[in-house]
C-alpha positions in Angstrom: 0.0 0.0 0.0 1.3 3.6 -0.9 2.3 6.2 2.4 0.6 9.0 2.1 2.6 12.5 3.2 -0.4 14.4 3.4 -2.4 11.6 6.0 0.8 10.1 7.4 -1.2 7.0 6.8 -0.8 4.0 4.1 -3.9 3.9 2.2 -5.2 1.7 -0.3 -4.6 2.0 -4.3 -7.9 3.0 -4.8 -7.8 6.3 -2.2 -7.0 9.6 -4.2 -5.7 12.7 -2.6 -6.3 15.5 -4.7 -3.8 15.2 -8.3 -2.3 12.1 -7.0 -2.6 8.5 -8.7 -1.4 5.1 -7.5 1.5 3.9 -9.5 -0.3 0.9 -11.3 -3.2 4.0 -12.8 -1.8 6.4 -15.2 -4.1 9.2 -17.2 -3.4 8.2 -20.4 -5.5 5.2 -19.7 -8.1 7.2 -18.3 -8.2 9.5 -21.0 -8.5 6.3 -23.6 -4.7 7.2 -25.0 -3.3 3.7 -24.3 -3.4 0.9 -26.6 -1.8 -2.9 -26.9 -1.9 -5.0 -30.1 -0.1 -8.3 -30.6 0.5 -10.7 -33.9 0.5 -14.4 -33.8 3.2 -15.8 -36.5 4.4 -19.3 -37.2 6.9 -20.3 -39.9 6.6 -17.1 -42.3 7.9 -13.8 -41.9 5.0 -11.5 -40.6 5.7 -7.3 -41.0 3.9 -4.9 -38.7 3.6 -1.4 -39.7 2.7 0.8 -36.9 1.9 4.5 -37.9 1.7 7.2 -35.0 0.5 10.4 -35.8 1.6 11.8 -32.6 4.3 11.4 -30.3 4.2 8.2 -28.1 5.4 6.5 -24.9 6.3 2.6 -25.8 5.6 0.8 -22.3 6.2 -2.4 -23.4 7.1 -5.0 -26.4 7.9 -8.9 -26.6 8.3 -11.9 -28.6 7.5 -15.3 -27.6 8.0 -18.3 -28.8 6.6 -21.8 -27.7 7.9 -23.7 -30.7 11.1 -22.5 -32.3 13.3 -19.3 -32.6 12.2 -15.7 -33.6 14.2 -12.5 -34.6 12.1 -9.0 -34.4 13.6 -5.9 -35.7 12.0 -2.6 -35.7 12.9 -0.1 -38.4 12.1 2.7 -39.1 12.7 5.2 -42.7 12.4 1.2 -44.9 11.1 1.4 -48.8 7.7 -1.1 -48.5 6.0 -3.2 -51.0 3.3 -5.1 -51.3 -0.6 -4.9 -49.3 -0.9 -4.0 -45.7 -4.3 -4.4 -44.2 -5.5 -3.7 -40.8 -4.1 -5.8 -37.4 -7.2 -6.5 -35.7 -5.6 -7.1 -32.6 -5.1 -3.7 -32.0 -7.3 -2.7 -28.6 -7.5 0.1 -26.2 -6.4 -0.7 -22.5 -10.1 0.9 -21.1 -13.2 0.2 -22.8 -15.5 1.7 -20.1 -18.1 3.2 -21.7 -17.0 2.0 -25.6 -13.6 1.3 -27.4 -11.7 4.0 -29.0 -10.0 3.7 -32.3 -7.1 6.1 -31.1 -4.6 8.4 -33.3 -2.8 5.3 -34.7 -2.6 3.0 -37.1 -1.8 -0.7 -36.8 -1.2 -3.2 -40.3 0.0 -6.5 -41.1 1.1 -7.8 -44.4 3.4 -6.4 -47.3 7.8 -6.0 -46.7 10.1 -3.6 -46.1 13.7 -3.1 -47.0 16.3 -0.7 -45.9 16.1 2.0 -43.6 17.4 2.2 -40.1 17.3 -0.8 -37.2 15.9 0.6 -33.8 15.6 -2.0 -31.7 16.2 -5.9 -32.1 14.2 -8.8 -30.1 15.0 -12.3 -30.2 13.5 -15.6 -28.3 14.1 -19.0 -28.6 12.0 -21.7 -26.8 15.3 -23.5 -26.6 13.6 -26.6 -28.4 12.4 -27.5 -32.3 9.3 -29.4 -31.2 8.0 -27.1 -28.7 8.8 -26.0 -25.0 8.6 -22.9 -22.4 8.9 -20.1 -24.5 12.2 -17.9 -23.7 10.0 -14.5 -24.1 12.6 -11.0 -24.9 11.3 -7.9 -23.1 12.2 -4.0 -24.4 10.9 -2.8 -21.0 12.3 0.9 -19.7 9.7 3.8 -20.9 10.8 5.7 -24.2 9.3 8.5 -25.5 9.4 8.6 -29.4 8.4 11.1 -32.3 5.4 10.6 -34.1 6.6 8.8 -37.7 6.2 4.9 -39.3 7.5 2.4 -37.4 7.8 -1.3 -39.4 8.5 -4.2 -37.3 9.9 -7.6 -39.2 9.7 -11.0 -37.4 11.8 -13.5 -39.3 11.0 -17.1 -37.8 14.1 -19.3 -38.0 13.1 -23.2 -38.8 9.0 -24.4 -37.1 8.3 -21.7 -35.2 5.0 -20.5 -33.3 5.0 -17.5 -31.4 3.8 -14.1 -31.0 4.3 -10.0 -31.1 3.1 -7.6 -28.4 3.4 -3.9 -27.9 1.2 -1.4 -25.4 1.9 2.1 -25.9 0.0 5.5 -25.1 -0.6 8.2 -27.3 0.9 11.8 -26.8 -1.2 14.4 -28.2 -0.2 17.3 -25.9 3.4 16.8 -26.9 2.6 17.3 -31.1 
């Protein structure tokens, strides 16, 4: 429970105090501003493109695999090719009172090549036929500028696993 300086008393996470907020509550997800989507792959190259039209706080992304070894590489500034259509797993983290579409826009499909490499991820489940997935975490918050954001998970041999990212929209920093 959080210690309260103004009560000199631990209260519970639901007790607010004027502008304060417990630690696990942040506005952006009372405002509707943060969003998750993930992407199942097995076996085939899957690209993501993510396009944020305003600045945005990445909280979190991973790759699992149960079955095999993955590589996920976000780019950003690539050449693509080829049909992207929309991710439906693409969600906002507070539906209370009706889902939100949000300021950005999440697609599967089509390639990329070129442009710069951002950040790599990489998991192996450590066995061919299947096992506890070894899942990599980018965790520390990052604040990044609006822009196109491509991210290209290369399965390496039978591989089953999956993609997830939350972030929260920025519109008072555009």
């Amino acid at each position: 429970m959080p210690f309260s300086m103004l009560t000199g008393q631990y209260e519970s996470g639901t007790t607010f105090r004027g502008a304060a907020i417990t630690q696990d509550l942040s506005l952006g997800l009372l405002h509707k501003h943060k969003f998750r989507a993930y992407s199942e792959f097995a076996d085939a190259v899957v690209t993501i493109k993510l396009v944020f039209t305003v600045p945005f706080l990445l909280t979190s992304q991973r790759l699992w695999t149960g079955r095999g070894a993955a590589r996920a590489v976000v780019r950003t500034g690539s050449t693509e090719s080829g049909t992207f259509t929309a991710l439906a797993t693409k969600f906002c983290m507070n539906t209370l009172g009706g889902d939100v579409v949000g300021l950005t826009t999440a697609l599967v499909g089509g390639s990329v090549t070129g442009g710069t490499e951002r950040e790599v991820l990489l998991s192996d489940s450590g066995t061919a036929g299947g096992g506890s997935g070894n899942a990599d975490l980018l965790d520390g918050l990052r604040i990044l500028g609006a822009g196109t954001y491509y991210i290209v998970i290369t399965p390496s041999g039978t591989t089953l696993g999956k993609w997830a990212i939350e972030w929260e929209e920025l519109p008072e920093l555009a």
